[in-house]
C-alpha positions in Angstrom: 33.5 -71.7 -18.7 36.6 -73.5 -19.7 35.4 -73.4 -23.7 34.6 -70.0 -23.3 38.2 -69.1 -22.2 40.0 -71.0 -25.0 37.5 -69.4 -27.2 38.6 -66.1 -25.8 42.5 -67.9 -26.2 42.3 -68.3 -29.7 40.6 -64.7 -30.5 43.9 -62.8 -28.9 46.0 -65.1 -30.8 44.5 -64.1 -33.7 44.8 -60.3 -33.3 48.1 -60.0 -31.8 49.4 -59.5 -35.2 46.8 -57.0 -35.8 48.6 -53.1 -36.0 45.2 -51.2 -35.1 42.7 -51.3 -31.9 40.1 -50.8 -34.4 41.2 -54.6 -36.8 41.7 -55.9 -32.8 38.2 -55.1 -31.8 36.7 -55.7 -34.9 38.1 -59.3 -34.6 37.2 -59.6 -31.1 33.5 -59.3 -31.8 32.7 -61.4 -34.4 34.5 -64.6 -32.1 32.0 -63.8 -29.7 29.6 -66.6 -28.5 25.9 -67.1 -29.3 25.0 -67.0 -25.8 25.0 -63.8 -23.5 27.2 -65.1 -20.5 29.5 -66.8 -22.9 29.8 -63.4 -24.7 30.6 -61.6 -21.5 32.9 -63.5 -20.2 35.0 -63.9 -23.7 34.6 -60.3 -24.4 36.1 -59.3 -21.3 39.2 -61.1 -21.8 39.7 -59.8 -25.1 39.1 -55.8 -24.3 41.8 -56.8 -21.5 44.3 -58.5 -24.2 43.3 -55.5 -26.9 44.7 -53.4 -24.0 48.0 -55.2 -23.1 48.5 -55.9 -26.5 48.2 -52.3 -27.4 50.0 -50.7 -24.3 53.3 -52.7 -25.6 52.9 -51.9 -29.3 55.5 -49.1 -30.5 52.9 -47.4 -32.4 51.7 -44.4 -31.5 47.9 -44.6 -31.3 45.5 -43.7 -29.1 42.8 -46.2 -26.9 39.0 -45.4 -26.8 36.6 -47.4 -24.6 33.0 -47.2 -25.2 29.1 -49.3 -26.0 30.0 -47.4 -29.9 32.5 -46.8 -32.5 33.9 -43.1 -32.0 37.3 -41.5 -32.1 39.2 -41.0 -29.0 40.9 -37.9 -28.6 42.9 -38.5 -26.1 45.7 -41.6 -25.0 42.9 -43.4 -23.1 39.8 -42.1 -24.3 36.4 -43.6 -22.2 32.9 -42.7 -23.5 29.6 -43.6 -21.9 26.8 -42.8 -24.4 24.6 -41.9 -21.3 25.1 -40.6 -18.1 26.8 -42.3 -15.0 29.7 -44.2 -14.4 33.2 -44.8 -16.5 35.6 -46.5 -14.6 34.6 -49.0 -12.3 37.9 -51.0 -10.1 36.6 -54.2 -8.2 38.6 -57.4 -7.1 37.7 -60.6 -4.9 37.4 -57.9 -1.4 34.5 -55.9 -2.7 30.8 -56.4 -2.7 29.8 -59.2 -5.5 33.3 -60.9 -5.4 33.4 -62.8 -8.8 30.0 -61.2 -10.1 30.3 -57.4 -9.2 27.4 -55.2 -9.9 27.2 -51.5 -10.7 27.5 -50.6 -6.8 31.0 -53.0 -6.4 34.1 -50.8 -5.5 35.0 -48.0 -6.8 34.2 -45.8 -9.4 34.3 -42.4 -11.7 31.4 -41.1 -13.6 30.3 -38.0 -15.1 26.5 -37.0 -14.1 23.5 -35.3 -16.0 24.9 -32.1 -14.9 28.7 -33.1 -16.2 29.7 -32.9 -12.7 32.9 -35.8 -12.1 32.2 -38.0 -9.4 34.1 -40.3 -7.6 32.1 -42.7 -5.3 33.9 -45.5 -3.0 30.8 -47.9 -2.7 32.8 -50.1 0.2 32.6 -49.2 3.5 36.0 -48.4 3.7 38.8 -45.5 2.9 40.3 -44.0 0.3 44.4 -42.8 0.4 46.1 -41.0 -2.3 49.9 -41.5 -2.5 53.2 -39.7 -3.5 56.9 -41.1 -3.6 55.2 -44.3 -2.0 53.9 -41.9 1.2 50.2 -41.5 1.9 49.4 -37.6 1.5 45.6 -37.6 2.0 43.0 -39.8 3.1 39.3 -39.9 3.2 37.8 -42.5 5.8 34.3 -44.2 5.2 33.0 -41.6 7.5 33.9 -38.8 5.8 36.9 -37.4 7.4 39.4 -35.9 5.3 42.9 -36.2 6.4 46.1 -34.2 5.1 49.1 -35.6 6.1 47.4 -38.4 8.4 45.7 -42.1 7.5 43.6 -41.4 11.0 41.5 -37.8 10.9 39.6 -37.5 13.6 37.7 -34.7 12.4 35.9 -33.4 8.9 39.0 -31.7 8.0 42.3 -33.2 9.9 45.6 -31.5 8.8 48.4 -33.2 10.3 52.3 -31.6 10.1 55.7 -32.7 11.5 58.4 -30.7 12.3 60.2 -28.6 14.9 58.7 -25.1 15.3 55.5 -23.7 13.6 54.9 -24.9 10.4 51.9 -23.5 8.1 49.6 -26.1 7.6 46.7 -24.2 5.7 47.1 -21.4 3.8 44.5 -19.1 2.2 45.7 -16.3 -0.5 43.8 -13.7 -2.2 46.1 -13.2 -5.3 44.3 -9.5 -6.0 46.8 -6.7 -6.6 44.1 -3.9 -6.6 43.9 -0.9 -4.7 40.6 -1.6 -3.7 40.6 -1.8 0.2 40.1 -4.5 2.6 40.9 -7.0 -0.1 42.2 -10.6 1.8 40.9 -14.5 2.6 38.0 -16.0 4.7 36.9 -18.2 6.7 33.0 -18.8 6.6 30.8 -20.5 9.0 27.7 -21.6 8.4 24.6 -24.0 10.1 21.2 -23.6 9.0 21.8 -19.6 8.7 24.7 -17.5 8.6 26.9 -17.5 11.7 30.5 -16.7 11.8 33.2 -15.4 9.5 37.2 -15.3 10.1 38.2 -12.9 7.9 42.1 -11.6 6.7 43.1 -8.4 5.0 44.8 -5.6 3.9 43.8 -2.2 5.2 44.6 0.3 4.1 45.9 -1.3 0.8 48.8 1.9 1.1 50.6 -0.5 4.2 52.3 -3.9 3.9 50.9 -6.7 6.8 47.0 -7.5 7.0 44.4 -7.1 9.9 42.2 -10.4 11.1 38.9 -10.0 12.6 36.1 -12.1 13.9 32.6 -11.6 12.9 29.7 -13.3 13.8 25.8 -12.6 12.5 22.9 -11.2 14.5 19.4 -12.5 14.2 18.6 -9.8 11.6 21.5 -11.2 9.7 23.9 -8.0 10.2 27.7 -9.1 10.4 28.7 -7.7 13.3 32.7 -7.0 14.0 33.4 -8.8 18.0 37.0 -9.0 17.9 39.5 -7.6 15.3 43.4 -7.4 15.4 45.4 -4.9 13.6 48.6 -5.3 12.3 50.0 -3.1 14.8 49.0 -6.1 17.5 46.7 -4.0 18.6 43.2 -5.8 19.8 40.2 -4.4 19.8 36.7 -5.7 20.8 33.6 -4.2 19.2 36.0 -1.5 17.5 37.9 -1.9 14.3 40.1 1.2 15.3 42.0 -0.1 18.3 44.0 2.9 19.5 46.0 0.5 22.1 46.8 -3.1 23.0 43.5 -3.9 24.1 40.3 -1.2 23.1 36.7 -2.1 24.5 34.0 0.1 22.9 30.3 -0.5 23.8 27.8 1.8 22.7 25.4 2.0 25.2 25.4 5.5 26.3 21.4 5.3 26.3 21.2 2.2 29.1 19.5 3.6 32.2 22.2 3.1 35.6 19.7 0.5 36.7 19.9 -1.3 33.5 23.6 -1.1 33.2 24.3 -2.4 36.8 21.2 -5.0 37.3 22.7 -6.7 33.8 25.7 -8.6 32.4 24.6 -7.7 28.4 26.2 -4.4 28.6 29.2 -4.9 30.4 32.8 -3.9 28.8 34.5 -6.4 30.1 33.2 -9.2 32.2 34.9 -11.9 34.2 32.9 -14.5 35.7 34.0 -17.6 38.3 32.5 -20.3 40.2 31.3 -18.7 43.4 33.1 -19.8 46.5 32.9 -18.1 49.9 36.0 -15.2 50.6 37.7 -17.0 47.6 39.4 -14.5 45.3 38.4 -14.0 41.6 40.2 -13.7 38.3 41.4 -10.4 37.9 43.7 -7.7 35.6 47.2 -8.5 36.2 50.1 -6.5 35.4 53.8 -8.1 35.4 57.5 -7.7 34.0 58.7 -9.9 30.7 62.3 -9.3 32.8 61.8 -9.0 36.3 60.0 -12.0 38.3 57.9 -12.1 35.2 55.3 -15.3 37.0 55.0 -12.5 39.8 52.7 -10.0 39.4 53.3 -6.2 40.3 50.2 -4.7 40.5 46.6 -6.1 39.7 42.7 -5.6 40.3 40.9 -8.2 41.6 38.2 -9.6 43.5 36.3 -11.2 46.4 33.2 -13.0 47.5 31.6 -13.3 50.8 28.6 -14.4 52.2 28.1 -10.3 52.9 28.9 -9.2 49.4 31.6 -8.9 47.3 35.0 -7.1 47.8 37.0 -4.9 44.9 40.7 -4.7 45.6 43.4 -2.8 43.7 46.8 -4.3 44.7 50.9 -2.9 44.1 53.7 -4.3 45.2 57.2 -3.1 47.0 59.1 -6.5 46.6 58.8 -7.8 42.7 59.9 -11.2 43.6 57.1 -11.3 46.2 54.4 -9.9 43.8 51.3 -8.1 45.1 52.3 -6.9 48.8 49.8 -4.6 49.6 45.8 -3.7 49.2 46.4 0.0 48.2 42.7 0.3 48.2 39.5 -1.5 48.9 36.2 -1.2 48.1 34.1 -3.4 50.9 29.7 -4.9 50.1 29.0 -1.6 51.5 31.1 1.0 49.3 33.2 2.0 51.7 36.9 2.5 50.5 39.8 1.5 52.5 43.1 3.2 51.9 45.8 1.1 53.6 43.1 -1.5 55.4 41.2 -3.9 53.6 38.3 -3.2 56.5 37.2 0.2 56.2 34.8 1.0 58.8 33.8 4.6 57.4 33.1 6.1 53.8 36.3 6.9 53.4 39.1 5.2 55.9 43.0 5.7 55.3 45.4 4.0 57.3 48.7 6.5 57.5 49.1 10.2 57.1 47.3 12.6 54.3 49.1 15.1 52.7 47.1 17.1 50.7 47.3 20.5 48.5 44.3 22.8 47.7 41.4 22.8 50.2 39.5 20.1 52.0 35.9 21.0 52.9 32.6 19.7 54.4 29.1 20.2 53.2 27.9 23.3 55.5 25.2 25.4 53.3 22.4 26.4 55.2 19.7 24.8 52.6 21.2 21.3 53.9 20.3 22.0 57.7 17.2 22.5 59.9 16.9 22.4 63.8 19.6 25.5 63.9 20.5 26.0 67.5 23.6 28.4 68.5 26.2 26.7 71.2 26.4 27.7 74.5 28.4 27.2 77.4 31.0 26.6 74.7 33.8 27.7 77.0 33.1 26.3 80.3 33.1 22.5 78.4 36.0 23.3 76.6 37.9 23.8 79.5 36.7 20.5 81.2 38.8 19.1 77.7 42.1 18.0 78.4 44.6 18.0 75.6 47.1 15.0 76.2 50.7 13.6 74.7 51.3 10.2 73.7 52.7 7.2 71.6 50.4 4.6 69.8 50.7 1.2 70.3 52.4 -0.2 67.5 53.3 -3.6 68.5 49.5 -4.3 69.3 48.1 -2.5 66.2 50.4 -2.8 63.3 47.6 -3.2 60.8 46.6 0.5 61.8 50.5 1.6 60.7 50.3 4.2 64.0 53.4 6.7 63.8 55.8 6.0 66.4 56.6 9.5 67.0 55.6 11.3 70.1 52.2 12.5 69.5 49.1 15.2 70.5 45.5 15.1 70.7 42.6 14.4 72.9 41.2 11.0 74.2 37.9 10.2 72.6 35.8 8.7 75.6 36.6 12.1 77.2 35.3 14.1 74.4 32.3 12.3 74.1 31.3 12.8 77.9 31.5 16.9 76.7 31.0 16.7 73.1 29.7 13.1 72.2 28.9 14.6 68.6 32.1 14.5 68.0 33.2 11.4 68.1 32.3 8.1 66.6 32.4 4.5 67.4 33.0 2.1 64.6 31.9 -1.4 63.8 34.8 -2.9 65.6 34.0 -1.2 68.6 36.7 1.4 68.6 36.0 5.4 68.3 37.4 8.0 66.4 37.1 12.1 67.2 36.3 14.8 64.2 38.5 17.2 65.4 37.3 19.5 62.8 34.3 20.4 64.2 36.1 21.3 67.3 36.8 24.4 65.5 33.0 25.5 66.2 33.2 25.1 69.7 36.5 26.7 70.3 34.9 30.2 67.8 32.4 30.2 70.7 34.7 29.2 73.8 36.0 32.4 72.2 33.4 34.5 71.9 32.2 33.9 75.3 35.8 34.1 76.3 35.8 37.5 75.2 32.4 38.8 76.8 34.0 38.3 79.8 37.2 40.1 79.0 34.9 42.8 77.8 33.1 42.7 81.2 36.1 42.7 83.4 37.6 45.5 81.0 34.6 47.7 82.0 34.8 47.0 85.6 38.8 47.7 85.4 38.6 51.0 83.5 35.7 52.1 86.0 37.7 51.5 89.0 40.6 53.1 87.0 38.1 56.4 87.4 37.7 56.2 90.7 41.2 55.6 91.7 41.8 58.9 89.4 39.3 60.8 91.0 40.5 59.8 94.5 44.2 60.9 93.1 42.7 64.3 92.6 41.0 64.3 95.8 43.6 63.1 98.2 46.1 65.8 96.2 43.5 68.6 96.9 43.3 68.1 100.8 47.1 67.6 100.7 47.7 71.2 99.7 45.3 72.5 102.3 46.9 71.1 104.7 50.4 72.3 103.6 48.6 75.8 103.3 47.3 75.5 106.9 50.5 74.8 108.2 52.3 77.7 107.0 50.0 80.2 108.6 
């Protein structure tokens, strides 16, 4: 080894006077050694005196590295006469230590295909480095990390600094007036799945549009959510007319379909089920008012009976929802002021209404027709009543503390129990609408007998007359008699 260096010595020596890398090489070769380790070793030290020798000369020339004489056309020209690698960096921490083989550290190559490789054969990482600051990183596992030493994932892109700073930016440099023109983001598996797309559209408007795509099973892109540059969201629409657009066509599912099924729902919110727990709803609120309060919402609730729909406003923002407007119970009854309707249709409060209010009465509906009788004579066992409700003891009913009329319902039902009904809860309400009926015959009957007695009056009206006459006839006789 020793002879082999000063061998190699004497050889740079030599060719340090030497003004071209072509004298210096020359020279360098014929001082090699018979044998081949010998020749190695001494013909690595001289390529690596050529080059210092070379990099301090103040010629201008040019340095070309190869297994043949050619002319490099470049500063530091490196030729492989066949494919694979061209720069190879190794030191005492790499695989082979002193005797590195082709698979030793680090390395660039061109392949068959003139595709540039670079191939770190350690198990370990590579950085890359500006103003002494690490910039990029890729790990022995293949994470690539921008502006981190540490990425945790494939691609990791790390930023500092206060407020939002763009850390990846994608440009589509076109200037055409082609539309929808713009950057992408494609995902892919095994097949197609996803795209994240960016554009401009119409190309007459400044700003872009984003939307998300993902691919059917027949490989047809289809739009799920898109955002316009309006702010405008829209979800299986690329025309959202408003914040938020839902468009599902499905105008040819069946009602049994459409309700026994989740696929075609608009919008669908799902939670953990948890007996008379309340779901996530719609919520509205005010950006200036109470804004972590909400003022009006639609929500819901599950019970071991069914589930509960409730539409909530509020009268106190600070408080946020104050009150169940309406209610829609398991068995579709709606409640209007009371979150336990008991009826179809059950409003707690008054009803003011315009326009006309009406219950089904055609004949096709009915069967079993039977006139009323004896409507009067039950109408007058009614009694009509005033009185006050008790609010203290009912305030979820909001009675009107004014003084009130009406009828008591157990009485009516003794007379007229179809008109009055007993809810789940035990207590009974009255229709008094179809009192109405009853009272046109009350009436009726009423009337016969006015009819009747107005006979029986005008007849004895007759006979009074005629006894009038009578008792007027006899008078004058008598006053005739008298005079005689």
């Amino acid at each position: 080894m020793m002879n082999n260096f000063k061998k190699a010595l004497r050889i740079v020596l030599k060719i340090k006077i030497m003004k071209t890398y072509t004298l210096r090489r020359k020279t360098c070769l014929a001082g090699l050694p018979a044998d081949r380790h010998g020749r190695q070793a001494v013909r690595q030290v001289c390529l690596v005196a050529v080059l210092a020798l070379f990099s301090i000369s103040s010629y201008a020339q040019t340095v070309g590295v190869s297994q043949q004489s050619f002319t490099p056309t470049s500063l530091f020209h490196v030729h492989n006469t066949s494919t694979g690698q061209l720069f190879q960096l190794s030191n005492l921490n790499t695989t082979g230590a002193n005797t590195p083989t082709s698979t030793s550290g680090f390395n660039i190559g061109i392949d068959a295909s003139k595709n540039i490789t670079f191939n770190q054969y350690e198990a370990a990482n590579m950085s890359f480095y500006t103003n002494n600051s690490p910039v990029m990183a890729i790990l022995s596992g293949g994470n690539v990390g921008i502006g981190t030493t540490s990425p945790d994932t494939k691609l990791d892109v790390d930023v500092t600094g206060a407020g939002v700073i763009n850390a990846i930016e994608l440009t589509n440099t076109y200037s055409g007036t082609s539309a929808n023109h713009g950057a992408a983001i494609y995902f892919k598996g095994y097949y197609k799945q996803a795209l994240i797309s960016a554009f401009q559209n119409p190309v007459s408007v400044t700003g872009g549009d984003l939307q998300l795509q993902t691919y059917s099973d027949n490989n047809t892109l289809n739009t799920g959510i898109y955002l316009n540059r309006l702010g405008n969201v829209g979800i299986g629409t690329t025309s959202p007319s408003s914040k938020l657009t839902v468009y599902d066509d499905g105008e040819n599912v069946t009602q049994t379909t459409f309700t026994q099924a989740l696929t075609n729902a608009g919008i669908h919110v799902q939670t953990d089920y948890t007996a008379d727990a309340y779901t996530s709803g719609v919520f509205w609120s005010a950006a200036n008012n109470s804004p972590t309060k909400p003022k009006a919402g639609i929500y819901a609730q599950y019970s071991p009976s069914g589930s509960r729909l409730f539409f909530g406003t509020s009268n106190t923002y600070a408080t946020g929802i104050t009150n169940n407007a309406i209610v829609i119970d398991p068995s579709g009854y709606v409640g209007i002021g009371t979150a336990s309707p008991s009826v179809a249709l059950h409003v707690v409060g008054s009803i003011c209404y315009t326009g006309s209010h009406g219950a089904c009465s055609d004949a096709r509906y009915k069967k079993d027709i039977i006139p009323l009788s004896d409507a009067l004579t039950k109408m007058l066992k009614l009694q009509g009543v005033h009185y006050y409700w008790r609010t203290d003891e009912f305030p979820q009913q909001k009675f009107d503390s004014t003084l009130q009329i009406g009828l008591i319902a157990q009485e009516v039902e003794k007379i007229y129990p179809e008109l009055v009904k007993t809810n789940a809860d035990g207590y009974k309400t009255i229709d008094y609408s179809r009192l109405t009926p009853i009272l046109i015959e009350a009436i009726k009957e009423q009337q016969k007998i006015i009819e009747k007695q107005q006979k029986t009056i005008s007849s004895l009206e007759s006979d009074n007359e005629s006894v009038q006459k009578r008792m007027l006839r006899l008078e004058e006789l008598i006053s005739t008699e008298a005079k005689k």
